[in-house]
FISETOR-918880 format. One record per residue: x, z, y of N, C-alpha, C in turn; chain; residue in three letters; residue number from 1. Coordinates in nm, 3 decimals. Layout:
# residues N
n_X:n_Z:n_Y:ca_X:ca_Z:ca_Y:c_X:c_Z:c_Y:kette:rest:nr
X:Z:Y:X:Z:Y:X:Z:Y:A:ALA:NUM
...
# end
This chain:
# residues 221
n_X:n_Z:n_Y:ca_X:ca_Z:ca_Y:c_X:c_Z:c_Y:kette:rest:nr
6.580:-7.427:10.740:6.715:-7.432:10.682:6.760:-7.292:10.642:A:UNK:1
6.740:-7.179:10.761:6.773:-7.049:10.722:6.708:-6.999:10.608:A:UNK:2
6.567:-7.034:10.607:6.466:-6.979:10.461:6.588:-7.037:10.333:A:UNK:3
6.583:-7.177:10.336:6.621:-7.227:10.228:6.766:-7.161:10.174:A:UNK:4
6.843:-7.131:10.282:6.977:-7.068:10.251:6.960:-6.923:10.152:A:UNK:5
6.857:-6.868:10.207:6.782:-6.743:10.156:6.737:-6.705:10.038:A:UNK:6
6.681:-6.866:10.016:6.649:-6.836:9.879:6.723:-6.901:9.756:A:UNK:7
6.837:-6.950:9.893:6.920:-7.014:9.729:7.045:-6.887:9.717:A:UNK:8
7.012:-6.789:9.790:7.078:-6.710:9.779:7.044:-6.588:9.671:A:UNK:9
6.922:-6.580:9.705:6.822:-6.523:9.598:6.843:-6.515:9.493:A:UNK:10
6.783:-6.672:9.462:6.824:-6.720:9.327:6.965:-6.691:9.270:A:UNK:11
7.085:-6.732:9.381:7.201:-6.689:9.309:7.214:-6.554:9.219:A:UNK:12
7.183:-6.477:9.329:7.187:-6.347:9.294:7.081:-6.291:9.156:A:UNK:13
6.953:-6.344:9.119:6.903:-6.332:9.022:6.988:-6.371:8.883:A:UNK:14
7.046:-6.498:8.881:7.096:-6.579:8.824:7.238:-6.504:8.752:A:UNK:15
7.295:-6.452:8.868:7.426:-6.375:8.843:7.404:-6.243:8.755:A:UNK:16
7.315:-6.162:8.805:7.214:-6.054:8.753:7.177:-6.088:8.583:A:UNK:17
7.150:-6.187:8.553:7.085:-6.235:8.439:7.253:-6.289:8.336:A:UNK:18
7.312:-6.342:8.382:7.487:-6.383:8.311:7.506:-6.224:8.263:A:UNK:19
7.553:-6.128:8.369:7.593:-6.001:8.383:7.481:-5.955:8.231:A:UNK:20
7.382:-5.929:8.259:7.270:-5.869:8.124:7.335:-5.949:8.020:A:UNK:21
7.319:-6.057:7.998:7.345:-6.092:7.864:7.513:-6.109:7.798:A:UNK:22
7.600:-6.114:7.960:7.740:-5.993:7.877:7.733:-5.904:7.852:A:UNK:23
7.673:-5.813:7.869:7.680:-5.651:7.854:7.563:-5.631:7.691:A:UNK:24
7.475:-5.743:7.646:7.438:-5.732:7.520:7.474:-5.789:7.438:A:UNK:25
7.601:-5.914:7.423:7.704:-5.997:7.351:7.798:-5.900:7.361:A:UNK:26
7.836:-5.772:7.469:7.941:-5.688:7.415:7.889:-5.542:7.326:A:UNK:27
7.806:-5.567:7.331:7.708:-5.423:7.334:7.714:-5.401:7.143:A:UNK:28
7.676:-5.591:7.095:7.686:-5.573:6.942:7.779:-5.569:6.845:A:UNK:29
7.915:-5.630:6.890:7.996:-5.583:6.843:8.059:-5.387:6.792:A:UNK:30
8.049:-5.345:6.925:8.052:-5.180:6.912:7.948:-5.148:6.796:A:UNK:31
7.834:-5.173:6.814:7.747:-5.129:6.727:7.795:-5.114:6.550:A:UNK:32
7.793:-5.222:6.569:7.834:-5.274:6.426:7.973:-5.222:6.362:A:UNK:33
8.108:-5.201:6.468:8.180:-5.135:6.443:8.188:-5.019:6.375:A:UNK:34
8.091:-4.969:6.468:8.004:-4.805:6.436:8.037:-4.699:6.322:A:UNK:35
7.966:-4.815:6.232:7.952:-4.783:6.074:8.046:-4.907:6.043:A:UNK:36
8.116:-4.789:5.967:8.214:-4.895:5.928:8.246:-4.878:5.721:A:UNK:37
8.129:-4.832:5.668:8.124:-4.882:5.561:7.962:-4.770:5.530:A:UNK:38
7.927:-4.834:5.398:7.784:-4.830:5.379:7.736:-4.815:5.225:A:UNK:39
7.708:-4.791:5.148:7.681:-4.784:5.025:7.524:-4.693:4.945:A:UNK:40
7.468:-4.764:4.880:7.352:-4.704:4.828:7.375:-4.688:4.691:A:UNK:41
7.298:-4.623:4.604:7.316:-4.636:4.470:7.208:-4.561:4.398:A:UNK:42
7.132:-4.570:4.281:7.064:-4.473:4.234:7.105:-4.446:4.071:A:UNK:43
7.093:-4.293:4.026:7.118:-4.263:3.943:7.013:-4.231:3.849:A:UNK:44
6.980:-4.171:3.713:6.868:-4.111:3.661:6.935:-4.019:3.605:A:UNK:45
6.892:-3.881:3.593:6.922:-3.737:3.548:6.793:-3.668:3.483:A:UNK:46
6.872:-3.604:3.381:6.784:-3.492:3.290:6.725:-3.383:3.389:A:UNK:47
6.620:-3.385:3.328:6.504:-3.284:3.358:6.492:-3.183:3.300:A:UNK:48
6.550:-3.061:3.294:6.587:-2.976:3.200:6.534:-2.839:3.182:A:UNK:49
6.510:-2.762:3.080:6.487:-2.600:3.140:6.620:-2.610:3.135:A:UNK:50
6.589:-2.516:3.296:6.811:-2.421:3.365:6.868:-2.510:3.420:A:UNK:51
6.766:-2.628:3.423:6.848:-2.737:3.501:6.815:-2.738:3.644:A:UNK:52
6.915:-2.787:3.766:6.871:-2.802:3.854:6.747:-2.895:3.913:A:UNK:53
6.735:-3.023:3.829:6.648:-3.082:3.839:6.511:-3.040:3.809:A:UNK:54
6.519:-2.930:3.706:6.399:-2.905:3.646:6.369:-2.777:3.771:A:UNK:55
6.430:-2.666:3.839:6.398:-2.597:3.934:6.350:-2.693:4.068:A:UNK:56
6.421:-2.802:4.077:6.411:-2.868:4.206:6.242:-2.924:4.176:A:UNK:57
6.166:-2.983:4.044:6.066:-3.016:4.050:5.960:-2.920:4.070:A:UNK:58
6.017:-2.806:4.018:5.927:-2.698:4.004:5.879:-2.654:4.170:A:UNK:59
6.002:-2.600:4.211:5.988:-2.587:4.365:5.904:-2.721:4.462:A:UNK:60
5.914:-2.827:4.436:5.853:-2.910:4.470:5.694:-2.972:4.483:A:UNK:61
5.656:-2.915:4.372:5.507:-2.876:4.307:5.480:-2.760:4.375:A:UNK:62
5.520:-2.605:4.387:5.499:-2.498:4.462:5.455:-2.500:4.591:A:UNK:63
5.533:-2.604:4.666:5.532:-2.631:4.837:5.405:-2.660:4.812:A:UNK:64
5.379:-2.863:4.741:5.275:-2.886:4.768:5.166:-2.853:4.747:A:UNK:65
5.161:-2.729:4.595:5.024:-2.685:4.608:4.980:-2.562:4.713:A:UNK:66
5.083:-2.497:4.775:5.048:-2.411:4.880:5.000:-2.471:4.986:A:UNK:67
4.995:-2.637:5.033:4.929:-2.718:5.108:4.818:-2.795:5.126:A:UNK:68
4.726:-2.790:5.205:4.652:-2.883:5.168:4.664:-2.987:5.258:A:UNK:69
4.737:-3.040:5.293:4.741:-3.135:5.365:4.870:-3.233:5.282:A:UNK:70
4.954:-3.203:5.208:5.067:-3.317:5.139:5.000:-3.393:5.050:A:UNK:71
5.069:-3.521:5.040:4.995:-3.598:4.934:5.125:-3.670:4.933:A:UNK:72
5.159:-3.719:4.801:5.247:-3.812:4.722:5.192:-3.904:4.642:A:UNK:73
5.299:-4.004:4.600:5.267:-4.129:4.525:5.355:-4.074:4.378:A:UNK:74
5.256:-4.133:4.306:5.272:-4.160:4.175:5.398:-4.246:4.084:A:UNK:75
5.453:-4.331:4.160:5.558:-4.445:4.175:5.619:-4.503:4.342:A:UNK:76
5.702:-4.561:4.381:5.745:-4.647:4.416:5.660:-4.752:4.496:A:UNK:77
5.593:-4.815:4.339:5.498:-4.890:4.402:5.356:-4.872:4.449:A:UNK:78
5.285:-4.751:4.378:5.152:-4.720:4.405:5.142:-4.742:4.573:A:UNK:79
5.036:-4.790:4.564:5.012:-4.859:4.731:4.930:-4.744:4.767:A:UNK:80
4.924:-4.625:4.719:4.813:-4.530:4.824:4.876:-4.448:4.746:A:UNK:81
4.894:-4.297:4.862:4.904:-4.147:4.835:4.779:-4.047:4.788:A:UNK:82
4.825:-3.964:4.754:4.726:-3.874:4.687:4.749:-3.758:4.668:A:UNK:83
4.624:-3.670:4.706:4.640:-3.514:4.697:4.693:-3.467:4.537:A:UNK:84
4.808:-3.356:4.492:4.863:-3.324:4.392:4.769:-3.335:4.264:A:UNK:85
4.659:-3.250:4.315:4.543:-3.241:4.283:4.499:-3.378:4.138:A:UNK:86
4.483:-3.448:4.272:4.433:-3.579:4.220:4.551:-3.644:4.098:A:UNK:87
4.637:-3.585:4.146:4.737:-3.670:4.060:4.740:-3.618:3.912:A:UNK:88
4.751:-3.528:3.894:4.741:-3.404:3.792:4.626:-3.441:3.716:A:UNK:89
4.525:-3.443:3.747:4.414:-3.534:3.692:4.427:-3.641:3.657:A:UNK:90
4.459:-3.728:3.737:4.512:-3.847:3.623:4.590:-3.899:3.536:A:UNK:91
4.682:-3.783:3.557:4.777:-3.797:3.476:4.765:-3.725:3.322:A:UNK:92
4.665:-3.609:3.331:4.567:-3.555:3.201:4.463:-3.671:3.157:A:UNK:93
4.434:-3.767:3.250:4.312:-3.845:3.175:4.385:-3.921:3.096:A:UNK:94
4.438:-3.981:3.171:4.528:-4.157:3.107:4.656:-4.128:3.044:A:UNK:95
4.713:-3.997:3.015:4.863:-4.014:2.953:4.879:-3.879:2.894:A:UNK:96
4.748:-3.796:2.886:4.757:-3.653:2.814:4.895:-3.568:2.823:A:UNK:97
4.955:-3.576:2.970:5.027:-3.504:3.039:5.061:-3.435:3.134:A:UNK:98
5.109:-3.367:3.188:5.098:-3.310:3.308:5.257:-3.316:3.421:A:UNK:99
5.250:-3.270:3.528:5.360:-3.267:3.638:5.451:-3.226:3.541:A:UNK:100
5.479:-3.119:3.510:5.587:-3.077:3.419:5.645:-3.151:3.290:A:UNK:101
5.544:-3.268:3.272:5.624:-3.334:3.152:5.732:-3.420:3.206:A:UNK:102
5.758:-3.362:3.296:5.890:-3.509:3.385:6.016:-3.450:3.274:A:UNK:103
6.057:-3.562:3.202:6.202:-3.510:3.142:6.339:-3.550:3.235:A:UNK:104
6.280:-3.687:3.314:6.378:-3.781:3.387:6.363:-3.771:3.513:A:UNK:105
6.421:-3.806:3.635:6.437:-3.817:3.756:6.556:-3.911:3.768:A:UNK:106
6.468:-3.994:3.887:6.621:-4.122:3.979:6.576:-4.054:4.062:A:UNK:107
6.716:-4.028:4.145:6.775:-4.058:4.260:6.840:-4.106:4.325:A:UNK:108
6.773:-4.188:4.457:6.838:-4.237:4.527:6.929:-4.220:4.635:A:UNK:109
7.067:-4.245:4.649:7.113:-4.186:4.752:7.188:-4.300:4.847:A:UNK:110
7.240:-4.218:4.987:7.284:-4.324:5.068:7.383:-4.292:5.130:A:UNK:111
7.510:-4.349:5.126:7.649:-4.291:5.165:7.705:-4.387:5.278:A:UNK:112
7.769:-4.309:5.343:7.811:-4.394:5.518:7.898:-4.303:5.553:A:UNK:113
8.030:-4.394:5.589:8.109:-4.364:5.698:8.095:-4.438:5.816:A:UNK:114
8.139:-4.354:5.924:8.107:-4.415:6.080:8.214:-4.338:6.117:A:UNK:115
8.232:-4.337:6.303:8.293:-4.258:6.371:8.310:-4.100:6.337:A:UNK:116
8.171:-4.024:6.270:8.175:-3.919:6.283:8.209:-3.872:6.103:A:UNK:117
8.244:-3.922:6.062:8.347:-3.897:5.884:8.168:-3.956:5.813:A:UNK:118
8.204:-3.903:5.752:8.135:-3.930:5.597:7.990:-3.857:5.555:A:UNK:119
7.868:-3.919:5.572:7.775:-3.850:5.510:7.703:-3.882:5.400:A:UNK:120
7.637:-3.813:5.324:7.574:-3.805:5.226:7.452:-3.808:5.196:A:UNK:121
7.307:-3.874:5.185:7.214:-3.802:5.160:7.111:-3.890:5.066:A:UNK:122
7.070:-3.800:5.064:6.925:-3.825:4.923:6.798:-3.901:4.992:A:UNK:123
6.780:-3.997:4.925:6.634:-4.076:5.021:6.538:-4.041:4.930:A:UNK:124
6.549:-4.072:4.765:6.398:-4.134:4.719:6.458:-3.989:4.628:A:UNK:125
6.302:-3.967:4.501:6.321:-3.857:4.409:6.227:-3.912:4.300:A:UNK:126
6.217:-3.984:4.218:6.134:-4.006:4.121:6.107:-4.009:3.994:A:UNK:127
6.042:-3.912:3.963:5.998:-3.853:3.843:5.924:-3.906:3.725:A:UNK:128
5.985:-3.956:3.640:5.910:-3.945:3.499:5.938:-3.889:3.380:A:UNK:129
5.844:-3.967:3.291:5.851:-3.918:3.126:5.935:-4.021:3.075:A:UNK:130
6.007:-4.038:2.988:6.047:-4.107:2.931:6.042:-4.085:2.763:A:UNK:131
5.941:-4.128:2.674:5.965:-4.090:2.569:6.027:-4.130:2.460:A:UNK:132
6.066:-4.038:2.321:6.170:-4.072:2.285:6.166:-4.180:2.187:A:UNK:133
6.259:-4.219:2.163:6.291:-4.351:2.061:6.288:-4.479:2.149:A:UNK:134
6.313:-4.595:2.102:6.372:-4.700:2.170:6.212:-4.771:2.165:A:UNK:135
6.174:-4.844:2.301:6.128:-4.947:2.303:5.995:-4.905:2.350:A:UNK:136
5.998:-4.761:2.421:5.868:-4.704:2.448:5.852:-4.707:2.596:A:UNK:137
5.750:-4.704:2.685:5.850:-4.735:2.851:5.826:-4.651:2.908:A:UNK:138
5.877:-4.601:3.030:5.851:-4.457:3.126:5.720:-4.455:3.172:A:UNK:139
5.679:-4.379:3.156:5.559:-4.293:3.196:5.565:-4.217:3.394:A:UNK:140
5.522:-4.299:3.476:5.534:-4.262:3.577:5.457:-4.085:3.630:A:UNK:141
5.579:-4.024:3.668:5.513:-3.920:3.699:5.506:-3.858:3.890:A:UNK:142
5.561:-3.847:3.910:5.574:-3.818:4.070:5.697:-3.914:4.167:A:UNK:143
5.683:-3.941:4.280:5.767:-4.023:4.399:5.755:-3.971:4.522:A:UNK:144
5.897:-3.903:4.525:5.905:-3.855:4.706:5.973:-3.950:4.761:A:UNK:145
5.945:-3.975:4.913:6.050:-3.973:5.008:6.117:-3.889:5.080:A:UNK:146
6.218:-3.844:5.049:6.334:-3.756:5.088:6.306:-3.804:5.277:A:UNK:147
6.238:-3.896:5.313:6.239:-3.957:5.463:6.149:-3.804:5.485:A:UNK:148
6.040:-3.784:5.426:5.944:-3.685:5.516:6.065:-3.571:5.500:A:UNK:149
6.013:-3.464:5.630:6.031:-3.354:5.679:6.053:-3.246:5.572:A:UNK:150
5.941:-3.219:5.519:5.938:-3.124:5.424:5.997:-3.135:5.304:A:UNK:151
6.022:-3.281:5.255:6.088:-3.290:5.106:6.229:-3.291:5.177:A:UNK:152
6.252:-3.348:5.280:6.409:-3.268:5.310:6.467:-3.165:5.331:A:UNK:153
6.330:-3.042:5.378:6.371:-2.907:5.365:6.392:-2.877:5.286:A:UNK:154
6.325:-2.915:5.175:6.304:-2.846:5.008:6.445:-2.872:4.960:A:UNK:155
6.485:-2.973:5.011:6.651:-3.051:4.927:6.753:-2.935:5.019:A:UNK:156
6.758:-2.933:5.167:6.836:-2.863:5.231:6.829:-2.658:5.261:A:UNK:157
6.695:-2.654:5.240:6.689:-2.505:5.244:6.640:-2.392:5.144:A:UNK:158
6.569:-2.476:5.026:6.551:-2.430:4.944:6.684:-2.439:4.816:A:UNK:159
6.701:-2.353:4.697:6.755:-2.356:4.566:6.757:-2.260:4.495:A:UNK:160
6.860:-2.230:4.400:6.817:-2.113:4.330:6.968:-2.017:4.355:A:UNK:161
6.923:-1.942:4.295:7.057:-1.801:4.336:7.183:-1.829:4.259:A:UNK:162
7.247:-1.824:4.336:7.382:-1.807:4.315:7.465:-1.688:4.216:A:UNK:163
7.512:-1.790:4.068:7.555:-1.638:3.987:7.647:-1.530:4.018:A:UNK:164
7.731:-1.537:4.157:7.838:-1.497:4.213:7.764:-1.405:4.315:A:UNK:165
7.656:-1.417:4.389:7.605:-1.352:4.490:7.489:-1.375:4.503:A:UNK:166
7.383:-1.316:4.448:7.223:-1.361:4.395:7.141:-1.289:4.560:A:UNK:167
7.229:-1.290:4.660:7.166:-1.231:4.735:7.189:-1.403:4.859:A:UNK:168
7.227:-1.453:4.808:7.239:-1.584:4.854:7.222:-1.739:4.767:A:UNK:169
7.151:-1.852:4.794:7.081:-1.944:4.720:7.199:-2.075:4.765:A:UNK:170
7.204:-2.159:4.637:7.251:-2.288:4.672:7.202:-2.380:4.665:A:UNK:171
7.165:-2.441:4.813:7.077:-2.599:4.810:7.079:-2.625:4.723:A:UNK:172
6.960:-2.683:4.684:6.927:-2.833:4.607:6.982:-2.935:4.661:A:UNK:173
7.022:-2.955:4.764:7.096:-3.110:4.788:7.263:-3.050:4.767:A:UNK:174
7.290:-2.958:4.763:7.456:-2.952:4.717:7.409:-2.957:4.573:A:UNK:175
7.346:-2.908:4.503:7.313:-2.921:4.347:7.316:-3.059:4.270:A:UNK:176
7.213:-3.126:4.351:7.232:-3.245:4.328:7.326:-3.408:4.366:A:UNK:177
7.427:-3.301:4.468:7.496:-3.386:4.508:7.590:-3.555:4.423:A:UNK:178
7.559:-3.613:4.484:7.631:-3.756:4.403:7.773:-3.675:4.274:A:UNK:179
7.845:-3.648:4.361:8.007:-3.565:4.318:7.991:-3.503:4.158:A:UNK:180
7.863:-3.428:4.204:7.837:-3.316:4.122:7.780:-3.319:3.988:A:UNK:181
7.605:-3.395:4.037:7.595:-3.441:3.935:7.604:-3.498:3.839:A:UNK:182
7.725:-3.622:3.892:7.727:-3.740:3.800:7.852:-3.680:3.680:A:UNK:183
7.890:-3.518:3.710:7.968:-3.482:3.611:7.924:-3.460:3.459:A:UNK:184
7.757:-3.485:3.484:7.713:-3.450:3.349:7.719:-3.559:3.284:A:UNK:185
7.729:-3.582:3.131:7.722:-3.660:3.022:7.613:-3.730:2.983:A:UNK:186
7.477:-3.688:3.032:7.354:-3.722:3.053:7.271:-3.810:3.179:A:UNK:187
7.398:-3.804:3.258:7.337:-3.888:3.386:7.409:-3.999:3.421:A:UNK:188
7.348:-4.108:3.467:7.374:-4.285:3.422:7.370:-4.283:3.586:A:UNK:189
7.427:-4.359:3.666:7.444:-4.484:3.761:7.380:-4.561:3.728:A:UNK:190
7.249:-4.591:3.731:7.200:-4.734:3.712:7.182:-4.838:3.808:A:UNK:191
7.185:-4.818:3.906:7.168:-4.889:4.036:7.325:-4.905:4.113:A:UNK:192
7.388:-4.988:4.205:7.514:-4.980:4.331:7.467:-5.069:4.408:A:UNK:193
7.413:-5.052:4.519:7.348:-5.173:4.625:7.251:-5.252:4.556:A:UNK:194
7.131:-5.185:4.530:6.992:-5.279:4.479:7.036:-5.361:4.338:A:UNK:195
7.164:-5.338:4.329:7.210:-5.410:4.162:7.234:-5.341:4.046:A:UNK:196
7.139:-5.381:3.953:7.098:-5.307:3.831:7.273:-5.235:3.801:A:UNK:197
7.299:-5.178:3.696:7.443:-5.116:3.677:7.382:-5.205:3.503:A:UNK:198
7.497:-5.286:3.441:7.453:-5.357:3.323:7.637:-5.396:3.264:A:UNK:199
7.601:-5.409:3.148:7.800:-5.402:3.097:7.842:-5.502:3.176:A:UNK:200
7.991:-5.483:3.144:8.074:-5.546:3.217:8.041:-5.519:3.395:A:UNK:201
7.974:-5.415:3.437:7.935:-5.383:3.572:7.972:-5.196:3.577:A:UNK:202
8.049:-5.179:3.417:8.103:-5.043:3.448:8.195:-5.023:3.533:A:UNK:203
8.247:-5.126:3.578:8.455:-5.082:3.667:8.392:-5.054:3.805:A:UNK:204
8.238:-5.140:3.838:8.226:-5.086:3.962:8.168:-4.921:4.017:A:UNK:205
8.092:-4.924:3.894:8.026:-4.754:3.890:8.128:-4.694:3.892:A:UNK:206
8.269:-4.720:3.780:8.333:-4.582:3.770:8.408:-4.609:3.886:A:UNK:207
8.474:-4.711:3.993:8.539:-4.698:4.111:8.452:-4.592:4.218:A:UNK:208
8.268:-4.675:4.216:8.217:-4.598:4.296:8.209:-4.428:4.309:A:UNK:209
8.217:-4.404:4.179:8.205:-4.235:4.164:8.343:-4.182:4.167:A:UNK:210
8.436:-4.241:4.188:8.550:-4.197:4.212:8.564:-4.225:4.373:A:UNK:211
8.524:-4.305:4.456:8.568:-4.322:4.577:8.470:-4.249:4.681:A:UNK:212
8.338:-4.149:4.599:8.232:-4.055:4.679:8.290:-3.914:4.595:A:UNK:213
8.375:-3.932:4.527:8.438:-3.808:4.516:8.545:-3.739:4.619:A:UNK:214
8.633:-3.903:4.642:8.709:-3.833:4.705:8.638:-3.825:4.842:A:UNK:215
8.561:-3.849:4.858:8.533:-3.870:5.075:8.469:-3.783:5.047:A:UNK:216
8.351:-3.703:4.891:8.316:-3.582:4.950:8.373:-3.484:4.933:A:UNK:217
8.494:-3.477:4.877:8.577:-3.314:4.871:8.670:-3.358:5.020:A:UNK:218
8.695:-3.442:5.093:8.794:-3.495:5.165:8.702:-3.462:5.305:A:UNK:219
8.631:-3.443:5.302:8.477:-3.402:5.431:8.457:-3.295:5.440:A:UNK:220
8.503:-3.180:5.340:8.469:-3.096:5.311:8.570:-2.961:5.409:A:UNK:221
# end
């Protein structure tokens, strides 16, 4: 009788133990989710320019990796395998009689979040092509980072070029290319807001969006 009391005591106590866990992870997801309390992606495409930032940011980008032998990048998005610069450069002279430097275009992707701690900003993807001219011709894939690795986020955060005010000090490439900033040029399109193409009658949301990462990034600032 005493055993049995014992172990229905046991059991209680397991039982109670196990209620307790799964309140504390039915309260646990709410907070979470609170967290972040708004979210937004978007990608743009920008000129590739001489004097342009984009055109220094590729340049510098090519520099890193050929001082390495160990980086390798994709060609696109989709290319299912990476490859030494090397290699790429080569194929891109066999099959399209061009080279790294013929990038006129670049998308970028970026990813904007407020949470508890204000407002951040940052650059995920970087992808480079040709685009040639006249209507009806299609991009020419040239280089694809992920802003995720280590080093292409240094390049965005610690590398840029000198400053015309104080050449004894450099301004990121990720303030250069910032959402705010860039999209001031006349040459650079919103084509993307949450995985959805940007297409007419889909202008009121671009121009709200670039007005509402204007103000949270001078308002962060």
């Amino acid at each position: 009788m005493i055993h049995s009391l014992l172990s229905l005591s046991y059991v209680s106590r397991r039982a109670v133990v196990a209620v307790l866990l799964v309140s504390v992870a039915f309260t646990a997801r709410p907070q979470d989710a609170t967290a972040q309390r708004w979210l937004q992606t978007t990608q743009v495409v920008a000129p590739v320019q001489a004097e342009s930032a984009t055109r220094a940011l590729l340049d510098t980008l090519v520099n890193v990796i050929d001082r390495s032998d160990s980086l390798v990048v994709k060609r696109s998005p989709e290319a299912p395998t990476q490859m030494p610069v090397q290699e790429l450069r080569d194929m891109l002279i066999e099959t399209e009689g061009i080279g790294l430097s013929s990038a006129n275009n670049v998308f970028i992707d970026y990813r904007f979040e407020v949470d508890r701690d204000g407002f951040r900003e940052s650059v995920t993807d970087l992808y480079f092509i040709y685009r040639p001219p006249g209507a009806g011709e299609e991009d020419i894939p040239i280089m694809y980072l992920s802003a995720r690795h280590d080093w292409v986020r240094e390049v965005l955060q610690e590398k840029g070029t000198k400053m015309i005010t104080n050449e004894a000090a450099i301004q990121p490439f990720a303030d250069q290319i910032a959402f705010a900033k860039i999209t001031r040029g006349q040459e650079v399109q919103v084509v993307e807001v949450g995985n959805r193409t940007i297409r007419e009658g889909f202008r009121t949301k671009e121009r709200n969006l670039i007005e509402r990462i204007m103000r949270l990034s001078y308002s962060s600032r």
